[in-house]
Every structure is written in structure tokens, then in C-alpha cells.
N, C-alpha and C positions, 0 to 999 in steps of 0.2 A: 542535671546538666550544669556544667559549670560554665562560668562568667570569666572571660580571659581577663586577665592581669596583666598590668604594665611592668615594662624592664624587670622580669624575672625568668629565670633560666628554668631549663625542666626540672624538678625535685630528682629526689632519691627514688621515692617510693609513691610515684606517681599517680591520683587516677585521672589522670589526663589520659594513659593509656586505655584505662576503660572505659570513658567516654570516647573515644575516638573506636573501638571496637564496636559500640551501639552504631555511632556515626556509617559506617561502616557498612552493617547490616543493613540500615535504614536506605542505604545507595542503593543496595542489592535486592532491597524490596521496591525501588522505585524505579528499577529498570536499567541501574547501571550496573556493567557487571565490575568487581573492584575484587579483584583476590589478597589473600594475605600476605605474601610476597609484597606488594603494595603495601598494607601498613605497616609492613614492617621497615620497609624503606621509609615511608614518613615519620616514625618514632627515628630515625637514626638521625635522619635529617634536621628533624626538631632539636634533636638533644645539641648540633652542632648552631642553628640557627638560633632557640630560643625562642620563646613566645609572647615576648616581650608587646610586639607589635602586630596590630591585629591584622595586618596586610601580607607582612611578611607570612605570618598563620596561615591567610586565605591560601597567598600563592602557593606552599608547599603543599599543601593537598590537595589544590588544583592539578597542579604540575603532575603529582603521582594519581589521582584520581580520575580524572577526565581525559578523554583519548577524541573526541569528535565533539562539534560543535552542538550540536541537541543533546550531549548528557552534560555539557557547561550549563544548559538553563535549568536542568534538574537538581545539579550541582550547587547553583546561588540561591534556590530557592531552600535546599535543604541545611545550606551551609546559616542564610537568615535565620533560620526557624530554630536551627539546632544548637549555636554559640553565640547569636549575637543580640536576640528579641526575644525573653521567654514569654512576656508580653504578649507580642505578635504569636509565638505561639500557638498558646491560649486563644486566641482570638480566630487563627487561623482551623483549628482542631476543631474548637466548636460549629465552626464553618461546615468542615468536611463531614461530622459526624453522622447527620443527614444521609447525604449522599454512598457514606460509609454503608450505611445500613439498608441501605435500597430505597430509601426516600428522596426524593424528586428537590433539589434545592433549589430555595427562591428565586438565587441567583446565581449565574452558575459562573464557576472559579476558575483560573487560570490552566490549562492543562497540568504545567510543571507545577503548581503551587499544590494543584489537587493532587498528583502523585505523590508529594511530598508528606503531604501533611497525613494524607494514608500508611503512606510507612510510617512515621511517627506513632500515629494512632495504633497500626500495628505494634507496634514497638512496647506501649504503655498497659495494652492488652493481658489481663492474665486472670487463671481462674478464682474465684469468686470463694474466698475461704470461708462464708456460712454456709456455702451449701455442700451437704455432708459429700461424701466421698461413695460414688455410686449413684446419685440418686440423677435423675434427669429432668430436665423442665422444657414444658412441651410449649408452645406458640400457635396459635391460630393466626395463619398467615390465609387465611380465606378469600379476604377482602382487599389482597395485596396484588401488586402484579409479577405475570411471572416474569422470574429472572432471566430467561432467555427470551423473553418477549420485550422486554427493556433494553435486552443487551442489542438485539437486532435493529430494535429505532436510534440507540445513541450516538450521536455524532463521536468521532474518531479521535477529535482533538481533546473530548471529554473522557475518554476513556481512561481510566488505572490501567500500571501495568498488569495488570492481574486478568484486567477484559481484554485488555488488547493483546494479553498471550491465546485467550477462549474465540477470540475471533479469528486469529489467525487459524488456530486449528480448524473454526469454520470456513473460511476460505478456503484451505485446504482442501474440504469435503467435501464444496458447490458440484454439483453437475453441470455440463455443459453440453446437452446436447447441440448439435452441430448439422445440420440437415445438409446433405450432399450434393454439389453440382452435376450437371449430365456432362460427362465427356466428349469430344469431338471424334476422335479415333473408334474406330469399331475392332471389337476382339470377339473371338468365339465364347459362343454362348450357345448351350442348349435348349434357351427358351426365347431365344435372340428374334427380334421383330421381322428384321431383316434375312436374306437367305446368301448366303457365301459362295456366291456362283463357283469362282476360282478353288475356293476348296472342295468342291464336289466334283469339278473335271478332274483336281489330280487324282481325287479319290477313284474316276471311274477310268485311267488308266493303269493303274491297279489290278481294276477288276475286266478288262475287256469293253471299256466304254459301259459296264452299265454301272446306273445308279443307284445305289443301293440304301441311302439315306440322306436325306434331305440337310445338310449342314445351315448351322444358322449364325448369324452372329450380330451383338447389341453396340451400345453404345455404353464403356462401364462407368460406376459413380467415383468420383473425384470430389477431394475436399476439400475446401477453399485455405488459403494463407492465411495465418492473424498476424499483423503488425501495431505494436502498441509503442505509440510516442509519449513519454511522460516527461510532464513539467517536474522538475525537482529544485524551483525556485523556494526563497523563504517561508512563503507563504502558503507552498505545497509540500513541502516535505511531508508532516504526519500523514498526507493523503496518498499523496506518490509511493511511501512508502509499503502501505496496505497494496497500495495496486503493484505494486512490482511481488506482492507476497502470490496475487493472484495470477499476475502472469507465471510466475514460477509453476501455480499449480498446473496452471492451463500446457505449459512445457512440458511437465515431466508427464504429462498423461497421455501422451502419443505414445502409441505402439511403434516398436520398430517395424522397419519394414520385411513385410513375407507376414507380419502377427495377424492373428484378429482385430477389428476395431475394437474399441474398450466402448463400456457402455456407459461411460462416463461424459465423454466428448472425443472428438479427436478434428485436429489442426494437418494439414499438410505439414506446413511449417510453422514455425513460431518465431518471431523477430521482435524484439527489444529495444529503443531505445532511450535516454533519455536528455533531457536541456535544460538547460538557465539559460545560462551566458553564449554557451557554445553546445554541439550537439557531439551525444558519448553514443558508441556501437557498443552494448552490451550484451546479446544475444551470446556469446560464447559464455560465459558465466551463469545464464540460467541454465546451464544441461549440467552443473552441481547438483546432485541429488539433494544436498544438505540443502536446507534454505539459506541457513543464518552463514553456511559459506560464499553461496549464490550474493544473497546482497552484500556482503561485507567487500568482494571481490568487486562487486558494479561500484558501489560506493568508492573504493580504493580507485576505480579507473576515473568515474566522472568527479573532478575538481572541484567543478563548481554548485557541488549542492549547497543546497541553504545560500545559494548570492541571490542575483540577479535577473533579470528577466528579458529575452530581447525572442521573443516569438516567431517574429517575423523571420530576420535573420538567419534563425534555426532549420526553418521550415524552407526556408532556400536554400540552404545546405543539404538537406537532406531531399530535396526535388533536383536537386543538381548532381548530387553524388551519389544517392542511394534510391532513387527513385523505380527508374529502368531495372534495377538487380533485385529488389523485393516487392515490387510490384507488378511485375511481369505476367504474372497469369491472374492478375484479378483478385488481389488479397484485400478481404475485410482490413481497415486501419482503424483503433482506439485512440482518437486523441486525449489526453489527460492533462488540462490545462484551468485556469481559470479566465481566462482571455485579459489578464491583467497588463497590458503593453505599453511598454514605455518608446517602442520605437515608434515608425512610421506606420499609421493604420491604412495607408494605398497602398503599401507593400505586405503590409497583412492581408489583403485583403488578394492581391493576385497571388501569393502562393497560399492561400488555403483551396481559392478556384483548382489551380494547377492541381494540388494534392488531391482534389474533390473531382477529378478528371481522371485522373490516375487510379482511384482505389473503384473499389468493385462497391464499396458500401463505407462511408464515412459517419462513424457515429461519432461523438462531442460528448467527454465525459466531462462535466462541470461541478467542482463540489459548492459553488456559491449558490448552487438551485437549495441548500437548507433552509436556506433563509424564505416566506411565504412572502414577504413582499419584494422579493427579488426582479429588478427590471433590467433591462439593456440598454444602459445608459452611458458605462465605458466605452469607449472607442475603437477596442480595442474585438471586444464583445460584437459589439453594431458590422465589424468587418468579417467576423467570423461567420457567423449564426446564415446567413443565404447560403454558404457552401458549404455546408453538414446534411444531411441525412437523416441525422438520428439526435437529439441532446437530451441528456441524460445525469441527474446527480451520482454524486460517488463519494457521499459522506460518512456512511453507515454499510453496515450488512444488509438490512433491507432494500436498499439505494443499489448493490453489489449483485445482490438475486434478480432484481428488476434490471440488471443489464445481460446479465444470461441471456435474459428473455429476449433483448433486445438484438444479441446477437444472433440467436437462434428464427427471429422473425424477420424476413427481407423488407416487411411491411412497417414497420416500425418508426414512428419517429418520434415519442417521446415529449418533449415539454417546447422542441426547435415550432411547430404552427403557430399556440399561444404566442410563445414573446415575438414571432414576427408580426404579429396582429397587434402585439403592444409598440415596438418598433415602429409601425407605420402609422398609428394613432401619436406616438409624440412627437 
């Protein structure tokens, strides 16, 4: 890896170009996608700009490199590590090597730094020229633990892109059963409780007034709405992001209508949304089949990922505007928030009531429940927590399985009793 140089133009016979092709790959292993077309524009660029200064550098590979604000922090952290500190480097590799390897690190590193330095480590990787060609070397990994039993405790913001592709395909794969409501209306049934007076008369005008069998009719099973409101503020993003992976699954897994139920789960409907700043309708973009079209397409609509935070606000827009049209027959709602509020906590505080009036069953997905000494001590938190249902973390896979559960049991509430017992002790 080379050391930029001052006031000198690109050479003839460059490997500036071959370190920028490592560079490259190294993005491509940490999660951002950077095609060649791409570098090929920045060798053009360079040749016209010059590498003279090491800003001017950054910015052009910026500029052709990064397309959205979370692969910029992947970006600065690789761009450190890979032209500007070999130092830091070193320093940083040794770090990750641990963690590389399935070992548990002391302390644990920045998500983008940890991606980084794994691509790198990937990068430096290669096979071992004493040991002959052919021959294998075995490991007693006995004592170790297993790899998907790691992957399903680790928090989200820890994860390589390499876990967080293996998660998503487990998301994908969750179960959800889904336990059925009784319906109001009665329709014919053969084993129906009730007896269908009306269709037995017309039946026995038919037949000369007699009766000829007894018609019955039930009450059928109906299946409740899910509506998922997600925080997609700064400080949510890698989490919001997982949960919009799983809403997507939980969407695409409704049968059409006239199908069999799937035996997987199944939703009446499925509703979508998400906030920061302002609140985004995104439910037309989960019925992409693809995922990575699905989110790319929410992303492109909601503005304001990775800003700001105003909860309150959001959640009166959407008890104002969307309330009566998706909540209308009694739909489960997921909140996905951290209760991190900057606005007014009385006004938090009457629209979570309102929305907690409104839904059939409010459950509180919170990823700050990772933390063990986590209390309710935000204000924002203290106005939430009385009008939930259900609270519940949503940092991990394991965190993810545990809200199945939660959705599938009307009895449920999760970690919301504790902290109001903590709540009214301070």
C-alpha cells in the first residue's frame, strides 16, 4: 500500500491503479457495492486532478465511491486504514483478528472500523506455501462455540458484512405463526355450532316444505393486520434496517387471496412505515419481491434516514392521517423505536395513549434493552412504557425469534412490568 505523495501528477506506468483495484475489492467486501465502471472513472479523474493533495484524493473517490450516507462511514474508515495510517493499520488488524476468527474481543470495535479492517484482513489472506499442495490440516474446534449460536446472540451494529448477509437470510426463514381471530359474521359451515334457519326454509320450499337436512352455519377465522412503524433515525438505522428485512419477509408470505394459508404465518395485511423527522407510507414497496429492491425503493422515498428524531410529532401524523384506514379492524402495531425524544414528552405521551387505544395489541420494540443495566430514565422512554403492551429488544436474531413469539401470544408483555417497577421506584 502506497503513501500519497505531494504535487505529483499520475505516472505513466502507475500502481496507483493497482492499489486502488485492492481498494476496491476491499469496499466490496465491506459492504459497499462499487463496480468497475466506477474505477474506471476515478483513474480518469485522477489522471485530470492529480494526487498531488491528499483531500482532493479523498474527494474523488468519494464522489465515484459512495452513493448513501452509511457506506460514507465505511468509506472513511477504509479510506484511513488503506492510504493514510499503515500504522493505524496494523494496529486496527490486530484488533480485528480475534473477532476474525470467532473469538470473542476484549473490547468491541466500531461497526464500520470492524468491517473495514475484515476486508483488509481478507485482502492480506492467502494460502500458506509450506504446506504441500493437497494435504489438509484439521482443528479441534470442540471447545469453541458454535458459529450460529454466536451469530444469533450478536448485536447487529457488531456484525461483518458477511453476518449480516447470514442473518438476513435467517430473517428471511423465521416462522411466524399467527393464531386467528373469531369472526363476527356467520357463513355456512358443515360443522357450524349454530343452525341456518333461513337456509333450511328455502331449502324445504324446494322440496314441499319438508326438511331434509339440518343446514348449519359458524363464525369463520380471520387474521389480524400487522402495522410496523420504524424509527429510521441515526441512531436506528442498522436496526431499523434488519426490521424492514423482516417486515419484508413477514409481507411476502401472505397467500393471495382464494390460496391456502401458508404455514409459515400469515397477516391479513401488512403496513409499513417509517420516521425521523417526518413520517414516510412505505407499504407499496414491500410487495417487491426482491428485498434489496424493496428497501432501496423505501430508502429512496423516506428522506430523512439517518437524521433526526421527533416521535412525538410522527406519531400524530400518523393517528391523524393513517390511523382510522389501518387500523380499522383491530391490527397488531410494532413500534421500532428507541424512545430517544427530543421533542415534548406530554405530547409523547398522549399520542402513544391514542395509538395504544387504537391498536388491538401494541407491542414496543426497543434495541437499548441489550444493554443489562438498562433503565427508564429518558423522558422520552418514562412517556412511552404505560401505553405499550408488550416491550421487547431487537438487537440480535435471538432478540427477533423472541418477538415471533411475542407476536403470536396475546398474553405477552416482555421486559414493559420490570422497568415500570423500576420506573416507579425512582
Amino acid at each position: 500500500m502506497a503513501e500519497l505523495t505531494t504535487e505529483q501528477p499520475v505516472p505513466d506506468e502507475p500502481k496507483l491503479v493497482e492499489n486502488l483495484t485492492h481498494f476496491v475489492r476491499a469496499l466490496r467486501r465491506a459492504g459497499v457495492p462499487v463496480g468497475t465502471g466506477a474505477l474506471r472513472d476515478v483513474v480518469e479523474a485522477l489522471a485530470l486532478v492529480g494526487v498531488g493533495q491528499r483531500e482532493d484524493f479523498y474527494w474523488v473517490l468519494r464522489s465515484y465511491f459512495v452513493t448513501s450516507p452509511e457506506q460514507g462511514v465505511v468509506f472513511d474508515q477504509l479510506f484511513r486504514l488503506f492510504w493514510r495510517d499503515p500504522r493505524y493499520l496494523d494496529q486496527m488488524m490486530a484488533a480485528m483478528l480475534p473477532s476474525v476468527r470467532g473469538v470473542s474481543p476484549e473490547e468491541k470495535a466500531k461497526p464500520a472500523a470492524r468491517r473495514a479492517a475484515e476486508a483488509l484482513v481478507a485482502a492480506t489472506q492467502a494460502p500458506d506455501p509450506d504446506l504441500p499442495e493437497g494435504e489438509e490440516v484439521e482443528f479441534d474446534f470442540s471447545a469453541t462455540q458454535s458459529a450460529q449460536e454466536r451469530l444469533a446472540h450478536l448485536d447487529f451494529e457488531q456484525m461483518t458484512a458477511e453476518e449480516l448477509a447470514q442473518a438476513k437470510r435467517s430473517i428471511a426463514a423465521m416462522t411466524l405463526p399467527v393464531p386467528p381471530l373469531r369472526g363476527r359474521r356467520l357463513r355456512p359451515a358443515a360443522q357450524g355450532l349454530r343452525a341456518d334457519w333461513r337456509r333450511m326454509m328455502r331449502s324445504a320450499c324446494r322440496t314441499g316444505g319438508e326438511v331434509q337436512a339440518l343446514a348449519r352455519r359458524s363464525p369463520p377465522p380471520r387474521w389480524p393486520d400487522l402495522v410496523v412503524i420504524c424509527d429510521i433515525s441515526g441512531s436506528m438505522s442498522r436496526y431499523s434496517r434488519m426490521m424492514l428485512h423482516f417486515l419484508h419477509a413477514v409481507a411476502n408470505l401472505n397467500p393471495q387471496r382464494g390460496q391456502t394459508q401458508s404455514g409459515r404465518g400469515r397477516w391479513a395485511r401488512v403496513q409499513g412505515f417509517t420516521f425521523g423527522t417526518q413520517l414516510t407510507n412505505i407499504t407499496r414497496h414491500l410487495r417487491a419481491r426482491d428485498v434489496d429492491v424493496a428497501l432501496a425503493a423505501a430508502g429512496a422515498q423516506a428522506q430523512d434516514w439517518r437524521g433526526g428524531t421527533r416521535i412525538g410529532a410522527c406519531l400524530q401524523d400518523f393517528n391523524h392521517s393513517w390511523s382510522r384506514r389501518v387500523l380499522g379492524t383491530g391490527a397488531v402495531v410494532v413500534l421500532v423505536t428507541d424512545g430517544l425524544e427530543r421533542g415534548d414528552p406530554q405530547q409523547l405521551a398522549q399520542e402513544m395513549q391514542r395509538l395504544h387505544l387504537s391498536s388491538r395489541r401494541l407491542i414496543w420494540v426497543n434495541p437499548l434493552l441489550r444493554w443489562d443495566g438498562f433503565a427508564p430514565k429518558a423522558g422520552g422512554i418514562r412517556a412511552m412504557l404505560p401505553h405499550v403492551d408488550s416491550l421487547r429488544a431487537g438487537h440480535s436474531l435471538e432478540s427477533f425469534a423472541a418477538l415471533t413469539q411475542a407476536l403470536s401470544s396475546p398474553n405477552d408483555v416482555g421486559e414493559r412490568d420490570r422497568l415500570l417497577r423500576a420506573m416507579a421506584q425512582s
